[in-house]
C-alpha positions as protocol buffer text, in pm:
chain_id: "A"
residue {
  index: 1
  type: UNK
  ca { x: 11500 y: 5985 z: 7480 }
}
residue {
  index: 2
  type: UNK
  ca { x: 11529 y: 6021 z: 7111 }
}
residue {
  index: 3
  type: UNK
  ca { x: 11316 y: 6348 z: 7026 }
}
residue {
  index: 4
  type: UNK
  ca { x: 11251 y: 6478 z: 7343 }
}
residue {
  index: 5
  type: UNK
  ca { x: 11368 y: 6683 z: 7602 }
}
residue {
  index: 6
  type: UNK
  ca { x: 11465 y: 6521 z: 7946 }
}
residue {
  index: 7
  type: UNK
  ca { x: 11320 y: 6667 z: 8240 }
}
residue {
  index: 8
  type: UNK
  ca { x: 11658 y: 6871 z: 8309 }
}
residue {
  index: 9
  type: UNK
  ca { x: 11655 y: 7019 z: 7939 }
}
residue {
  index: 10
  type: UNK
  ca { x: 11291 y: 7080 z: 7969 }
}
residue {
  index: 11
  type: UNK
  ca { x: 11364 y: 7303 z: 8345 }
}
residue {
  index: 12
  type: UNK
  ca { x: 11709 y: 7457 z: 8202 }
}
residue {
  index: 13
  type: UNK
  ca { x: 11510 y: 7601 z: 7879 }
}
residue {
  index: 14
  type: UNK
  ca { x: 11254 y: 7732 z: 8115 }
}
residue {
  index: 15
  type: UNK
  ca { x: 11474 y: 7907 z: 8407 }
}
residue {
  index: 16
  type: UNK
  ca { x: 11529 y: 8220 z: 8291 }
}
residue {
  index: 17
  type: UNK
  ca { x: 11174 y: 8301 z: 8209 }
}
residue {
  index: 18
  type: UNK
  ca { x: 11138 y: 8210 z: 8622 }
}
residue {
  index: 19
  type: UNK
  ca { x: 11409 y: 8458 z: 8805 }
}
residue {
  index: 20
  type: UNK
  ca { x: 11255 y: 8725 z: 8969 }
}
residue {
  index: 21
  type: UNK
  ca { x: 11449 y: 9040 z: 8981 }
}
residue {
  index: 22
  type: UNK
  ca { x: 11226 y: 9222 z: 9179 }
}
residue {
  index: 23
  type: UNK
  ca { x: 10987 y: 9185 z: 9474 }
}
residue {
  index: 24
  type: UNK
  ca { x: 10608 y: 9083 z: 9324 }
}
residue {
  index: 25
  type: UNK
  ca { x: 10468 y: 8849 z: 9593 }
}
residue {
  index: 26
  type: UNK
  ca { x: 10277 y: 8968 z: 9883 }
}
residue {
  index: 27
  type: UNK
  ca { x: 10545 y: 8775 z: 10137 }
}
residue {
  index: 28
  type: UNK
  ca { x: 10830 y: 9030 z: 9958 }
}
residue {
  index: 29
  type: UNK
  ca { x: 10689 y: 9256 z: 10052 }
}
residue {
  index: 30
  type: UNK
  ca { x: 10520 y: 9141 z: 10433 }
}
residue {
  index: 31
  type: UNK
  ca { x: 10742 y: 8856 z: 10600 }
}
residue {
  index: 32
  type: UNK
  ca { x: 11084 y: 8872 z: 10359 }
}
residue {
  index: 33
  type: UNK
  ca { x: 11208 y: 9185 z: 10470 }
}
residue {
  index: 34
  type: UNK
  ca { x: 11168 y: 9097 z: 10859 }
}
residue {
  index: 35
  type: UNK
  ca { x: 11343 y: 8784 z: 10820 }
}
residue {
  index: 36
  type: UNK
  ca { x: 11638 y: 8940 z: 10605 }
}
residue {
  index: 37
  type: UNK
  ca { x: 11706 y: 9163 z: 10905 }
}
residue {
  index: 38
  type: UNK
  ca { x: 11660 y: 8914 z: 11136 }
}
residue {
  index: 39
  type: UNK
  ca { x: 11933 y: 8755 z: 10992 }
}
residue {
  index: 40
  type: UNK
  ca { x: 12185 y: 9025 z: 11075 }
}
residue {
  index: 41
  type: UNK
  ca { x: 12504 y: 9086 z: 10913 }
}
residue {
  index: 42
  type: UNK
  ca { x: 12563 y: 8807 z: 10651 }
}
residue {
  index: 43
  type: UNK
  ca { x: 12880 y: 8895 z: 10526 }
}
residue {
  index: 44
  type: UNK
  ca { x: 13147 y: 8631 z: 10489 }
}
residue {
  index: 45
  type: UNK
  ca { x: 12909 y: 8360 z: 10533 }
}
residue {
  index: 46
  type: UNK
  ca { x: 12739 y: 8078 z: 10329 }
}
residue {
  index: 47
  type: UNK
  ca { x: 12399 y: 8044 z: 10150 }
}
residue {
  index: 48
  type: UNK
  ca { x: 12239 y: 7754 z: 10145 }
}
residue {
  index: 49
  type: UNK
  ca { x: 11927 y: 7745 z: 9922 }
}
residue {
  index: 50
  type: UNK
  ca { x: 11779 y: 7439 z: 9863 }
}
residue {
  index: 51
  type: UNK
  ca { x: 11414 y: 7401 z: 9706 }
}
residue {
  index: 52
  type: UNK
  ca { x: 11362 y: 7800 z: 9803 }
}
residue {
  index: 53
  type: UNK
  ca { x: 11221 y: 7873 z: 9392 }
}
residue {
  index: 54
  type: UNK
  ca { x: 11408 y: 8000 z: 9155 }
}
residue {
  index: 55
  type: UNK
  ca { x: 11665 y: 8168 z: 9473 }
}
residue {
  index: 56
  type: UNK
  ca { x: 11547 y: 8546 z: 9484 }
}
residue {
  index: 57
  type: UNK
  ca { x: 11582 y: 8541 z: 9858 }
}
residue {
  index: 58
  type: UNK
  ca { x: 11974 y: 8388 z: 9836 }
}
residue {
  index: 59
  type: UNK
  ca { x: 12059 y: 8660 z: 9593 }
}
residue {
  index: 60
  type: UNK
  ca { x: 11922 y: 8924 z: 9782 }
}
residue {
  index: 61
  type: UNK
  ca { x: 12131 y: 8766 z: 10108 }
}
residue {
  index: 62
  type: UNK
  ca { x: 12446 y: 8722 z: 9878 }
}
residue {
  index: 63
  type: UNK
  ca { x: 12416 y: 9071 z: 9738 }
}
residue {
  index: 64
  type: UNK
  ca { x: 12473 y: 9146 z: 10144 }
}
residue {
  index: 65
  type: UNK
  ca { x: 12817 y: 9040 z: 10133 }
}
């Protein structure tokens, strides 16, 4: 692809201007926090985020322990 950017250059130059780093949409502040404690104690265990956005939820669980 002489020229341009391939689809992963394009979404890697992009990324940081996605992370969130705090809570802005109405389900942070509504249905997130219930499921975050209904998952208990998390620490020692694995995260598994996979097509969640740009994975505010799995550092919020991660920063858990």
């Amino acid at each position: 692809m002489s020229g341009s950017l391939t689809t992963q250059a394009m979404y890697d130059a992009h990324a940081d201007s996605w992370v969130r780093h705090e809570r802005v949409l109405l389900s942070d502040f509504t249905a997130r926090p219930r499921v975050l404690e209904a998952l208990g104690e998390v620490a020692g265990l694995h995260v598994l985020d996979l097509g969640c956005g740009e994975g505010f939820v799995a550092r919020q669980i991660a920063s858990r322990g």
